[in-house]
The first five atom37 places (N, CA, C, CB, O) and aatype in JSON, in Angstrom:
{
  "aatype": [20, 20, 20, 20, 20, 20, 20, 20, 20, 20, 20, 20, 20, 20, 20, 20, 20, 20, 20, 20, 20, 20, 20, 20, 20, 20, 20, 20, 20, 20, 20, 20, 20, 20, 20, 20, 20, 20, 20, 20, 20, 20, 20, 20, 20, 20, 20, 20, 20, 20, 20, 20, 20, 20, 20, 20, 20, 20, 20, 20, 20, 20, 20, 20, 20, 20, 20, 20, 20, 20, 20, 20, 20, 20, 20, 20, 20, 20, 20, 20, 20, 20, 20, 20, 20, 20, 20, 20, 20, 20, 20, 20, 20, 20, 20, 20, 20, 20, 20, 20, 20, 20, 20, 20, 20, 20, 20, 20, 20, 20, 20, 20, 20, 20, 20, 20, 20, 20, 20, 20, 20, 20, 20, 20, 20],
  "atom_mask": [
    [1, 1, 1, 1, 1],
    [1, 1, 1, 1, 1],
    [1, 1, 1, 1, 1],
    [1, 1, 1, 1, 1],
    [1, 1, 1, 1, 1],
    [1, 1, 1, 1, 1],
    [1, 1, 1, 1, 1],
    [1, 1, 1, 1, 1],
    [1, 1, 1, 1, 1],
    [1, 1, 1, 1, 1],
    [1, 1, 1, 1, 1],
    [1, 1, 1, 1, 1],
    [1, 1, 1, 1, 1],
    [1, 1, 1, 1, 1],
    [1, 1, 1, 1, 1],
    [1, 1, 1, 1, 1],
    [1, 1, 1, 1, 1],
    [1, 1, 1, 1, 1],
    [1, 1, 1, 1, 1],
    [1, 1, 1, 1, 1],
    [1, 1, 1, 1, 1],
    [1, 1, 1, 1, 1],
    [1, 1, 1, 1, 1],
    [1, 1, 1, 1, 1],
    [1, 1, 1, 1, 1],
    [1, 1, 1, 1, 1],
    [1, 1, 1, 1, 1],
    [1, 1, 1, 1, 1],
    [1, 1, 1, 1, 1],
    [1, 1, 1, 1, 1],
    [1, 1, 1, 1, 1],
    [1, 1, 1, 1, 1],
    [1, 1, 1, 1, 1],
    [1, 1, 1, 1, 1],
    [1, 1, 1, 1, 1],
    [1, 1, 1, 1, 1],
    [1, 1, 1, 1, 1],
    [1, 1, 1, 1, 1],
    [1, 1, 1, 1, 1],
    [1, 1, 1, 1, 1],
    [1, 1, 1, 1, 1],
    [1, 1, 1, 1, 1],
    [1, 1, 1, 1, 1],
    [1, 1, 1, 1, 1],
    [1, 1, 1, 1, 1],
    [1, 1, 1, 1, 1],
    [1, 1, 1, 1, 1],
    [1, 1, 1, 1, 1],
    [1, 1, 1, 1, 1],
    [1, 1, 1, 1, 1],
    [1, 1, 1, 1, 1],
    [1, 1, 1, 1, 1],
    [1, 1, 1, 1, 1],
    [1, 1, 1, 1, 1],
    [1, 1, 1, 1, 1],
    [1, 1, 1, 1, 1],
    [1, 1, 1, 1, 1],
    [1, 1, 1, 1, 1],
    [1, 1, 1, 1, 1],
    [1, 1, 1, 1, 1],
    [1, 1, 1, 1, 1],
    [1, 1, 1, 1, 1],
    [1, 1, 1, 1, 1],
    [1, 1, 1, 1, 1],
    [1, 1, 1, 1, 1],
    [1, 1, 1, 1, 1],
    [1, 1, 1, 1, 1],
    [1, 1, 1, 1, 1],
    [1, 1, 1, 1, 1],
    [1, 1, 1, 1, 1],
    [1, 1, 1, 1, 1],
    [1, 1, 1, 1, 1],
    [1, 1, 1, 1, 1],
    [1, 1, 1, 1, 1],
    [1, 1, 1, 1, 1],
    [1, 1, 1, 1, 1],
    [1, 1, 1, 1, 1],
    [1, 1, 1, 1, 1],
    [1, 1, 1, 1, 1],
    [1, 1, 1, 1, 1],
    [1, 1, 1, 1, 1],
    [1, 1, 1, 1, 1],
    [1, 1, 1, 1, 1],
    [1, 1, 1, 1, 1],
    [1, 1, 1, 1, 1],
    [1, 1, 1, 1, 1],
    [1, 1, 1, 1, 1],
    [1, 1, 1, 1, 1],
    [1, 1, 1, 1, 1],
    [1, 1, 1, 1, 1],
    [1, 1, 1, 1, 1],
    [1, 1, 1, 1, 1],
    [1, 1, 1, 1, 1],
    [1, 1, 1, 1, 1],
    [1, 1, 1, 1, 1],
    [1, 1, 1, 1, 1],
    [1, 1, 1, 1, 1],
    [1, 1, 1, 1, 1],
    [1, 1, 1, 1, 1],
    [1, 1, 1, 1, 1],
    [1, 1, 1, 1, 1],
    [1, 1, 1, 1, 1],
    [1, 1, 1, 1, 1],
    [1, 1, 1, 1, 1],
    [1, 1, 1, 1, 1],
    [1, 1, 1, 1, 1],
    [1, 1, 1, 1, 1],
    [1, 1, 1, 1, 1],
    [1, 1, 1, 1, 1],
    [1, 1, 1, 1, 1],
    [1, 1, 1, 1, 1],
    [1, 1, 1, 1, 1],
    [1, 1, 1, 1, 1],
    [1, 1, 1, 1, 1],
    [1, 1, 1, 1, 1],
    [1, 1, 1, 1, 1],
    [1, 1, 1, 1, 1],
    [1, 1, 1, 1, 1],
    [1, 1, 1, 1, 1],
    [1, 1, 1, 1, 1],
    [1, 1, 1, 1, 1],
    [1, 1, 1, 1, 1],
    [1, 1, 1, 1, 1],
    [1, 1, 1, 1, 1],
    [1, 1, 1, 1, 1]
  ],
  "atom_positions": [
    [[0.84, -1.19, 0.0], [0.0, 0.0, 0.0], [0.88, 1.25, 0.0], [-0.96, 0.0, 1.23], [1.82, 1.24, 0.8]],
    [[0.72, 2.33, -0.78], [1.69, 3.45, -1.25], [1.18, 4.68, 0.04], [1.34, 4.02, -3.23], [-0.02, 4.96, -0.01]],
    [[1.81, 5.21, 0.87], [1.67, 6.22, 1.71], [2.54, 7.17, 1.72], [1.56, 5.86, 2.77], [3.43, 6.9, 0.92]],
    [[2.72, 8.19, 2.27], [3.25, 9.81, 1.8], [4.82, 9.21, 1.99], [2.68, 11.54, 3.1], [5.56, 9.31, 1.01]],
    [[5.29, 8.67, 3.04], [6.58, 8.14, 3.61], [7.13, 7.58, 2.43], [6.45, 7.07, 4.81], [8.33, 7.81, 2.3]],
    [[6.42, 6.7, 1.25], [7.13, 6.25, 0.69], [7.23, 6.55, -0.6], [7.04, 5.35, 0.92], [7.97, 5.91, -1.35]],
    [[6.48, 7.57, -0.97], [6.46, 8.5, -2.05], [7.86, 9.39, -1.77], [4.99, 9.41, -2.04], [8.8, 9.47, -2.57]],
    [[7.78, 10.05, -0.47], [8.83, 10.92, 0.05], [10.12, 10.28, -0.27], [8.68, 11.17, 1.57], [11.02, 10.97, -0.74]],
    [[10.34, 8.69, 0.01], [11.48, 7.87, -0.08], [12.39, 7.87, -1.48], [10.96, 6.52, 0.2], [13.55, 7.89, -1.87]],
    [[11.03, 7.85, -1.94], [10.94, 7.43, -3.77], [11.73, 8.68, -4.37], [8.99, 7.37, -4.63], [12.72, 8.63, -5.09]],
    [[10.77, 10.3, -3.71], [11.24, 11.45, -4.49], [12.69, 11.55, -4.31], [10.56, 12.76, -4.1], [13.49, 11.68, -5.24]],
    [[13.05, 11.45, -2.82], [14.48, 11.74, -2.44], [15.47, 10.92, -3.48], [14.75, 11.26, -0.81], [16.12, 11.54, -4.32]],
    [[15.53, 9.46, -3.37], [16.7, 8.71, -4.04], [16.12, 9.08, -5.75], [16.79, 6.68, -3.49], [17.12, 9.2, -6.45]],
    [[15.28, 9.21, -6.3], [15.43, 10.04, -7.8], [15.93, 11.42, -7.46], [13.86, 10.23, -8.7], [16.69, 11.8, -8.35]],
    [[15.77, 12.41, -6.4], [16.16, 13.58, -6.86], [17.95, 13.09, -6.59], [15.36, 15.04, -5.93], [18.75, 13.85, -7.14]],
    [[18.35, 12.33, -6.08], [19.74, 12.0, -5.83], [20.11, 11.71, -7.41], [19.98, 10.64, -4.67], [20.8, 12.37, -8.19]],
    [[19.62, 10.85, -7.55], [20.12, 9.73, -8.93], [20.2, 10.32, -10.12], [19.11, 8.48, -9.29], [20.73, 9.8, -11.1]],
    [[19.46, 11.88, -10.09], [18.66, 12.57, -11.51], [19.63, 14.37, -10.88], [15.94, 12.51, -11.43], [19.65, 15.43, -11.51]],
    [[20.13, 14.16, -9.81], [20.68, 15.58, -9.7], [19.68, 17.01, -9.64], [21.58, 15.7, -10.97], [19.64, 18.04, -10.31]],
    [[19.17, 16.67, -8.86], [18.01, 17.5, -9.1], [18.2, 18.36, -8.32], [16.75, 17.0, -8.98], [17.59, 19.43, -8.44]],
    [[19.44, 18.08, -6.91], [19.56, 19.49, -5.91], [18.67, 19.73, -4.91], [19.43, 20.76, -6.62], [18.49, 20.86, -4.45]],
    [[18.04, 18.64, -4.51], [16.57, 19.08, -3.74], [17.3, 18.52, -2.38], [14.73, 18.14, -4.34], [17.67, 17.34, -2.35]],
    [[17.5, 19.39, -1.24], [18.21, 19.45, -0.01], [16.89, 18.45, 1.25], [18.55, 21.49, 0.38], [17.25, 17.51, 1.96]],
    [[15.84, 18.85, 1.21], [14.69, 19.07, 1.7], [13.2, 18.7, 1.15], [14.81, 20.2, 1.82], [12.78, 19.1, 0.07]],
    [[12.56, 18.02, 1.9], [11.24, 18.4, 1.4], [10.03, 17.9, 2.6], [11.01, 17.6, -0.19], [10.17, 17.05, 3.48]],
    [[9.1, 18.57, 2.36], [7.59, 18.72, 3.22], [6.29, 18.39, 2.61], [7.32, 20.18, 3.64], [6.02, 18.99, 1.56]],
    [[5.59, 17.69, 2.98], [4.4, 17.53, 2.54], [3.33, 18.29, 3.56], [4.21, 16.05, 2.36], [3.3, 17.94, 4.74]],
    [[2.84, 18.89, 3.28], [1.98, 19.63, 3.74], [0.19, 20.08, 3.59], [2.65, 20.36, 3.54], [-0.21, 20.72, 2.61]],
    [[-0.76, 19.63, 4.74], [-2.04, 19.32, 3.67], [-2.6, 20.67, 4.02], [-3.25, 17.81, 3.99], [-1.82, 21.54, 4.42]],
    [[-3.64, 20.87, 3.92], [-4.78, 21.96, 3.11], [-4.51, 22.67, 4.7], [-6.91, 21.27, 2.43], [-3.85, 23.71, 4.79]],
    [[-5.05, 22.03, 5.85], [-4.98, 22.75, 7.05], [-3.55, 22.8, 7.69], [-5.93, 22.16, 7.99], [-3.29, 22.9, 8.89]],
    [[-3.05, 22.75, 7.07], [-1.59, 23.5, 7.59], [-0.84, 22.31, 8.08], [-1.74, 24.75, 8.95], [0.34, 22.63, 8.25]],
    [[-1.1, 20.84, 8.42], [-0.62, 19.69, 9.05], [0.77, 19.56, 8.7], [-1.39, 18.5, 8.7], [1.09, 20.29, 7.76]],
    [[1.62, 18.89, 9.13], [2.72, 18.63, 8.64], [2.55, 16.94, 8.34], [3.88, 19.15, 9.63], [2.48, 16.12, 9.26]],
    [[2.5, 16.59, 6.95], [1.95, 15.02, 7.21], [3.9, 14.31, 6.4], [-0.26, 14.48, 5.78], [4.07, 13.1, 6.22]],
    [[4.67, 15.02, 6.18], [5.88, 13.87, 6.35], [6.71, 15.54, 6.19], [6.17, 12.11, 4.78], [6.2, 16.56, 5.73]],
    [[7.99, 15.4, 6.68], [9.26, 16.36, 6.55], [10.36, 15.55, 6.86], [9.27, 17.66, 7.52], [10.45, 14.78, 7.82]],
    [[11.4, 15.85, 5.77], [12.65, 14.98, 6.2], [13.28, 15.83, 7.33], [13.79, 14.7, 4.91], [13.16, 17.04, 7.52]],
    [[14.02, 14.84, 8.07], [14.87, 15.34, 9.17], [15.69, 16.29, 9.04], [15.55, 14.52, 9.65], [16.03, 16.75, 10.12]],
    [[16.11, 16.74, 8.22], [16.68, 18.06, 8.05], [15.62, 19.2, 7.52], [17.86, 17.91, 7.04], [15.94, 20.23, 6.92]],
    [[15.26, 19.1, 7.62], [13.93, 20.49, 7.55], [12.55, 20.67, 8.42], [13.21, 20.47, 6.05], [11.49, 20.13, 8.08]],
    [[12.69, 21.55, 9.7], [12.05, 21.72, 10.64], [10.62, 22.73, 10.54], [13.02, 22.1, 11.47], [10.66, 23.78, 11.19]],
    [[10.06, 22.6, 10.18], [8.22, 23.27, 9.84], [7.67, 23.62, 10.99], [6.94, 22.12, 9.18], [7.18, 24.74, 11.1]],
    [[7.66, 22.85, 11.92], [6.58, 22.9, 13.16], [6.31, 24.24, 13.4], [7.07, 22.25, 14.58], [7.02, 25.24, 13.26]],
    [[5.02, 24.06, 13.82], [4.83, 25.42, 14.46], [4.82, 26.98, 13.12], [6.37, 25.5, 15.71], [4.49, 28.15, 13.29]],
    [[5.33, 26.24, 11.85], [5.49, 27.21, 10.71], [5.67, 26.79, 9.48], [6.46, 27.99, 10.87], [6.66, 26.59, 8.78]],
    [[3.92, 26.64, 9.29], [3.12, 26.31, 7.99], [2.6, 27.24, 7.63], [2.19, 25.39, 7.99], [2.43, 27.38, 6.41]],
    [[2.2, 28.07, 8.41], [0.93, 29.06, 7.83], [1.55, 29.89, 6.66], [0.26, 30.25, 9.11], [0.69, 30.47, 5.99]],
    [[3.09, 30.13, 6.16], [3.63, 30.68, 5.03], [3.34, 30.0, 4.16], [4.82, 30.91, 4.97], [3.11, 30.72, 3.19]],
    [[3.18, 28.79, 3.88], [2.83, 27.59, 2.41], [1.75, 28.62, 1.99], [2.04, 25.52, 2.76], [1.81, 29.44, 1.07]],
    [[1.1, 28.48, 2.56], [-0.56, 28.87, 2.19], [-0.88, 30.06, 1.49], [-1.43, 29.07, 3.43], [-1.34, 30.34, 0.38]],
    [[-0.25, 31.01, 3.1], [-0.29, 32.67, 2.34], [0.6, 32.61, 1.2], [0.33, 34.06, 3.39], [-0.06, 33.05, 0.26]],
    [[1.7, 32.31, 0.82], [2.53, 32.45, -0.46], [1.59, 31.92, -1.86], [4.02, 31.45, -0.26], [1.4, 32.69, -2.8]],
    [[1.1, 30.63, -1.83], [-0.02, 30.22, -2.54], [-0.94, 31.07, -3.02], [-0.62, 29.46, -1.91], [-1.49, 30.99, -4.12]],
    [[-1.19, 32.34, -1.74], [-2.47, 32.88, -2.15], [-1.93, 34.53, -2.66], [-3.73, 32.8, -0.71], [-2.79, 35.28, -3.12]],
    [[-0.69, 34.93, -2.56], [0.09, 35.88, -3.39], [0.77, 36.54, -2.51], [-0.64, 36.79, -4.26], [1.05, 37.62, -3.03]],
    [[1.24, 36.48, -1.36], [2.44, 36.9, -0.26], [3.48, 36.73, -0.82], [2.58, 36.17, 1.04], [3.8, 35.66, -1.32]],
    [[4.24, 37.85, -0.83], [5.59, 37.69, -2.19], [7.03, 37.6, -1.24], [5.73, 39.53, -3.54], [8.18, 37.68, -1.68]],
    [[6.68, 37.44, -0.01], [8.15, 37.61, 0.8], [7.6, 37.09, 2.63], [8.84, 39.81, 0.67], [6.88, 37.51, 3.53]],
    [[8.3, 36.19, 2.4], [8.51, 35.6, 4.15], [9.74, 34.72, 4.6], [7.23, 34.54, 4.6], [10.63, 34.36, 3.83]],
    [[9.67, 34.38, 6.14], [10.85, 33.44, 6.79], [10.69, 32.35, 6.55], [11.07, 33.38, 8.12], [9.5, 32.16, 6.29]],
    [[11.53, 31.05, 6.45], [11.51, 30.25, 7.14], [13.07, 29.85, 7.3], [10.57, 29.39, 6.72], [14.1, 30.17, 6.71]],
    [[12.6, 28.68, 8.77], [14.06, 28.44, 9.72], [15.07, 29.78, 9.53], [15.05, 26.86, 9.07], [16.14, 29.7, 8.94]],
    [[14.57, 30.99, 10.12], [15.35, 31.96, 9.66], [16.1, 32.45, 8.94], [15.65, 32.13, 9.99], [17.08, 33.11, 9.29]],
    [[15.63, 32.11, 7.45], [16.02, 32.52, 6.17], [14.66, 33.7, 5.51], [16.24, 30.94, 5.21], [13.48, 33.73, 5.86]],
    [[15.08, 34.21, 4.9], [14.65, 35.45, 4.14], [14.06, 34.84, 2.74], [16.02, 36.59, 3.89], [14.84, 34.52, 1.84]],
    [[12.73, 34.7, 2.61], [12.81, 34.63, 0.94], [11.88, 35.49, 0.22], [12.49, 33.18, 0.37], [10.85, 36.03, 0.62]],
    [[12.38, 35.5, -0.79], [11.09, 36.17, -1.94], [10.54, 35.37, -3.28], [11.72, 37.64, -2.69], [11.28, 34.56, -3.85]],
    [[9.6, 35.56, -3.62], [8.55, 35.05, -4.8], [9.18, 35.44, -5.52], [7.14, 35.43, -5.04], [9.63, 36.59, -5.48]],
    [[9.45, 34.46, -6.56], [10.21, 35.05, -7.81], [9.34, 34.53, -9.12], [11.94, 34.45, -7.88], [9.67, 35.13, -10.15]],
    [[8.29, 33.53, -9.31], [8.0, 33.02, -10.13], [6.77, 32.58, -9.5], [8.9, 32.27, -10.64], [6.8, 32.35, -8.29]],
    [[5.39, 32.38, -10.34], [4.21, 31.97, -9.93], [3.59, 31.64, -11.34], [3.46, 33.02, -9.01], [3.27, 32.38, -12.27]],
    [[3.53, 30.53, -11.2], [2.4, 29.63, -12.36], [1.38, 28.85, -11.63], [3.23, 28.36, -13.4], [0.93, 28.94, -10.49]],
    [[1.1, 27.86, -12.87], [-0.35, 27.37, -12.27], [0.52, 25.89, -11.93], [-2.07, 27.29, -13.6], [-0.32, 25.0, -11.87]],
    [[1.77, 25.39, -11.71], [1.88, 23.97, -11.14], [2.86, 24.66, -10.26], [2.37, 22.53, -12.14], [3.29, 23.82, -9.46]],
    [[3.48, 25.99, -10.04], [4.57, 26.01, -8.46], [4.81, 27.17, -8.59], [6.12, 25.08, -8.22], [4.97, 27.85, -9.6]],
    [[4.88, 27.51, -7.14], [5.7, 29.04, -6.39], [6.72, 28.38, -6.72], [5.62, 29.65, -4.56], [6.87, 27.17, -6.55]],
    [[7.83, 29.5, -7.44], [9.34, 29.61, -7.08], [9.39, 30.68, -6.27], [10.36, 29.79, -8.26], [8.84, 31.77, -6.43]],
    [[10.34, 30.17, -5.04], [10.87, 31.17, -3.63], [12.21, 31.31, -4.32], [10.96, 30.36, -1.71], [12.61, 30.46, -5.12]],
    [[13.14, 32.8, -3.89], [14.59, 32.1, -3.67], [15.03, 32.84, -2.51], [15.74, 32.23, -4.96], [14.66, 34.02, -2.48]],
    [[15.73, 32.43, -1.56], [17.02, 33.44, -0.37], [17.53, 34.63, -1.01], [18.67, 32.54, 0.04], [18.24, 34.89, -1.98]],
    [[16.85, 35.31, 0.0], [17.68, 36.82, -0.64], [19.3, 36.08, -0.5], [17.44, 38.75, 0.69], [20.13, 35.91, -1.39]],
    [[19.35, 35.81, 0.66], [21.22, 35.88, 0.32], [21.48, 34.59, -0.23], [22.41, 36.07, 1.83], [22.31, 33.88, 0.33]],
    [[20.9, 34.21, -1.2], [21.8, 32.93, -2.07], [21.84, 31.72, -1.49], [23.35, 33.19, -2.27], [22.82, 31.0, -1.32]],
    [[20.73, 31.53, -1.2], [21.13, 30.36, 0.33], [20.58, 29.18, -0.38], [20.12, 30.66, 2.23], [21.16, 28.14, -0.06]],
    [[19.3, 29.0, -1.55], [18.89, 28.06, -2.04], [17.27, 28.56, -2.35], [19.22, 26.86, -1.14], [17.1, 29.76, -2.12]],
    [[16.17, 27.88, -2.78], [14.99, 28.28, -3.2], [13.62, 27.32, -2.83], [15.21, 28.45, -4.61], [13.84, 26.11, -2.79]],
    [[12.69, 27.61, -2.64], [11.71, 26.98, -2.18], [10.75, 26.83, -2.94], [11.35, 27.4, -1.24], [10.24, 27.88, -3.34]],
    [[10.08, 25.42, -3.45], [9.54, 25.53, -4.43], [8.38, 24.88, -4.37], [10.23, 25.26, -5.31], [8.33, 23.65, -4.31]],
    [[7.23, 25.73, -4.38], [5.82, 24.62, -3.66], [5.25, 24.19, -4.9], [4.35, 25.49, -2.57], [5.32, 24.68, -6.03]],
    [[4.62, 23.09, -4.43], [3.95, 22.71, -5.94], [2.52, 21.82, -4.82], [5.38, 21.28, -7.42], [2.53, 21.03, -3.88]],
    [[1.37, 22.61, -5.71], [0.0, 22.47, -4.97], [-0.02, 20.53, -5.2], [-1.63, 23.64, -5.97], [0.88, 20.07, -5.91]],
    [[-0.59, 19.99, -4.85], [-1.49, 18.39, -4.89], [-2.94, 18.84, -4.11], [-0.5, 16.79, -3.74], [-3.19, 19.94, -3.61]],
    [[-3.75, 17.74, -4.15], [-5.09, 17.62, -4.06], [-4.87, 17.35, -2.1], [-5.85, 16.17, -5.29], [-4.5, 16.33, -1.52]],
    [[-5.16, 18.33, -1.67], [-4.93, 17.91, -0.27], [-3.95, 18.5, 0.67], [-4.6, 16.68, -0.3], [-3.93, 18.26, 1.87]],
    [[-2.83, 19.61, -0.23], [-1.64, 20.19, 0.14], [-1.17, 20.53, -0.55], [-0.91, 19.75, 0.65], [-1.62, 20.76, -1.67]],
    [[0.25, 20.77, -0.07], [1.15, 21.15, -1.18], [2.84, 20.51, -0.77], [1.08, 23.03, -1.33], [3.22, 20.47, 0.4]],
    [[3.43, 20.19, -1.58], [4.49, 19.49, -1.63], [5.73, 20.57, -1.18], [4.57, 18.82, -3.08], [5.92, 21.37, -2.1]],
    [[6.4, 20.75, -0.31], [7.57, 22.07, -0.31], [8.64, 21.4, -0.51], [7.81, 23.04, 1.09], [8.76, 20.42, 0.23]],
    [[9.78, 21.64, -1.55], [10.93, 21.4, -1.53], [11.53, 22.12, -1.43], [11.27, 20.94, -2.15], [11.2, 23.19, -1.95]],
    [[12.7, 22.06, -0.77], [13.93, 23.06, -0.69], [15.19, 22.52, -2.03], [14.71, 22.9, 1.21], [15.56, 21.41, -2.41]],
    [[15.5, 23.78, -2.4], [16.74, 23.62, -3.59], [17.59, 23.84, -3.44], [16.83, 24.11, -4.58], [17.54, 24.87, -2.77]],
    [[18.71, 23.55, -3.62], [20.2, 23.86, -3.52], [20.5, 25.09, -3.84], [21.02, 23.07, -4.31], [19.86, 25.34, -4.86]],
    [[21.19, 26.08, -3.49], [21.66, 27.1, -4.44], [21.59, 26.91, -6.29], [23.16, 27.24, -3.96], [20.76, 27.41, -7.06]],
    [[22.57, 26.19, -6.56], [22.8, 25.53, -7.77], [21.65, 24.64, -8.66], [23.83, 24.7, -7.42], [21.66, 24.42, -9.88]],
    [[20.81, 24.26, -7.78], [19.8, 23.62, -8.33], [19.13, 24.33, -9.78], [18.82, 23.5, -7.18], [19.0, 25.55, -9.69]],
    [[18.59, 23.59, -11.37], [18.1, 24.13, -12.44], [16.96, 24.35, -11.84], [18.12, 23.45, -13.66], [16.57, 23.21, -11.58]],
    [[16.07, 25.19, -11.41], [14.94, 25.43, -11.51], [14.09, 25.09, -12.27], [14.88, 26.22, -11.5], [13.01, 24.66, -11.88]],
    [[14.45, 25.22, -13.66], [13.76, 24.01, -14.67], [13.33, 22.98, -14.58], [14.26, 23.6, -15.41], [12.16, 22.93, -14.95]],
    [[13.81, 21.9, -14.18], [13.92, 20.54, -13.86], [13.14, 20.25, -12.81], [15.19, 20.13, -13.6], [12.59, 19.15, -12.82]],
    [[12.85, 21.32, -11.46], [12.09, 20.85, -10.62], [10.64, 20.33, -10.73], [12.15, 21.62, -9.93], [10.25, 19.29, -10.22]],
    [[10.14, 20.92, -11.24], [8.59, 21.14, -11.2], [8.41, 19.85, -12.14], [7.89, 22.81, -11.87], [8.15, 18.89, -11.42]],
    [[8.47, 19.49, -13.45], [8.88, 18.35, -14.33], [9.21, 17.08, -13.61], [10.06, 18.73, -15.13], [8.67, 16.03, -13.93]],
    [[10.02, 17.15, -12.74], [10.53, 16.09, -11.6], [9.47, 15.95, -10.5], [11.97, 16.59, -10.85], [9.19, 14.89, -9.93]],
    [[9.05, 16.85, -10.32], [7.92, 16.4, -9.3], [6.54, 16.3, -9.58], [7.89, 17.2, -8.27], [5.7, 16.17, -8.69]],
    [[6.35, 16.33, -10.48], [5.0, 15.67, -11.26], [4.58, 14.45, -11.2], [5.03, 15.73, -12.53], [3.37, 14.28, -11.25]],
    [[5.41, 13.35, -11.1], [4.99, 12.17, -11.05], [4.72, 11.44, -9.22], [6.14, 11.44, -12.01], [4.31, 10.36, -8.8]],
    [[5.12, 12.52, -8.68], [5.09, 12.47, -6.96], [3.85, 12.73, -7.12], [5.99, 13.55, -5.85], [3.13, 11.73, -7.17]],
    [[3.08, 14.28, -7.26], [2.75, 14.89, -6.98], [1.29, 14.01, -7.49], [3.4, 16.05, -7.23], [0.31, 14.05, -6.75]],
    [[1.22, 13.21, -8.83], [0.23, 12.31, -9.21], [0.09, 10.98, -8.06], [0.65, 11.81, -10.75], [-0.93, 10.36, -7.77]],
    [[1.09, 10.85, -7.66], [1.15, 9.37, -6.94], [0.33, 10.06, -5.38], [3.25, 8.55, -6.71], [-0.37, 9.37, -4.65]],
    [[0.72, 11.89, -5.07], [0.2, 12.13, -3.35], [-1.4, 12.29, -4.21], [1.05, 14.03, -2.08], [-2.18, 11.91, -3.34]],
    [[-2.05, 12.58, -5.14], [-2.85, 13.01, -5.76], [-3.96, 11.76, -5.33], [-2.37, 13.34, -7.2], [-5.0, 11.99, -4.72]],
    [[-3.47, 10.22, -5.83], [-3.96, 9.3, -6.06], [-4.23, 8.22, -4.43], [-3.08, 8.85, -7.25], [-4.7, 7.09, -4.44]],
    [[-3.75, 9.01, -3.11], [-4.28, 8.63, -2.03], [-5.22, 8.87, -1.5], [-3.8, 8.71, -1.41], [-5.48, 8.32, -0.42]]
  ]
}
């Protein structure tokens, strides 16, 4: 039986294998829950930015980083660190929204494309 944990498992070792730069990532549902975050990326207590950014908030914290909206379509917010630190890149599903964190270096291109087939598999629970 396929659950968020092992979708999460799945995204990580492809974003490894495919270079994709993705440091981080959060699944996050409609009411703000935190329903999986890898151990290196701490949310608690600070979800309520997914949402407002979603709904056109062009600049907030997280884990005391600085970011701004740089890009908004209809499959993902692109965030990036004012100071170069890496980029945050939400991409909505039926139920939440998926947050990844990017490397500095990470193609921005490639993300959203790469997480499409996650984003069908959190879609289909």
């Amino acid at each position: 039986m396929e659950n968020i944990s092992n979708i999460i498992d799945d995204l990580s070792i492809a974003s490894l294998e495919n270079s994709i730069n993705l440091a981080a990532v959060a699944v996050i549902s409609d009411e703000g829950k935190i329903l999986f975050q890898t151990e290196n990326f701490d949310l608690r207590n600070n979800t309520s930015f997914v949402f407002e950014v979603l709904q056109g908030k062009e600049a907030f914290i997280v884990n005391n980083l600085d970011f701004k909206v740089d890009i908004v379509n209809e499959d993902a917010v692109f965030c990036s660190n004012t100071q170069g630190m890496g980029h945050i890149v939400l991409t909505p599903y039926q139920g939440g929204a998926i947050l990844a964190f990017a490397m500095p270096n990470a193609d921005l291109s490639k993300i959203v494309p790469f997480l499409q087939p996650f984003v069908k598999r959190l879609n289909a629970l």
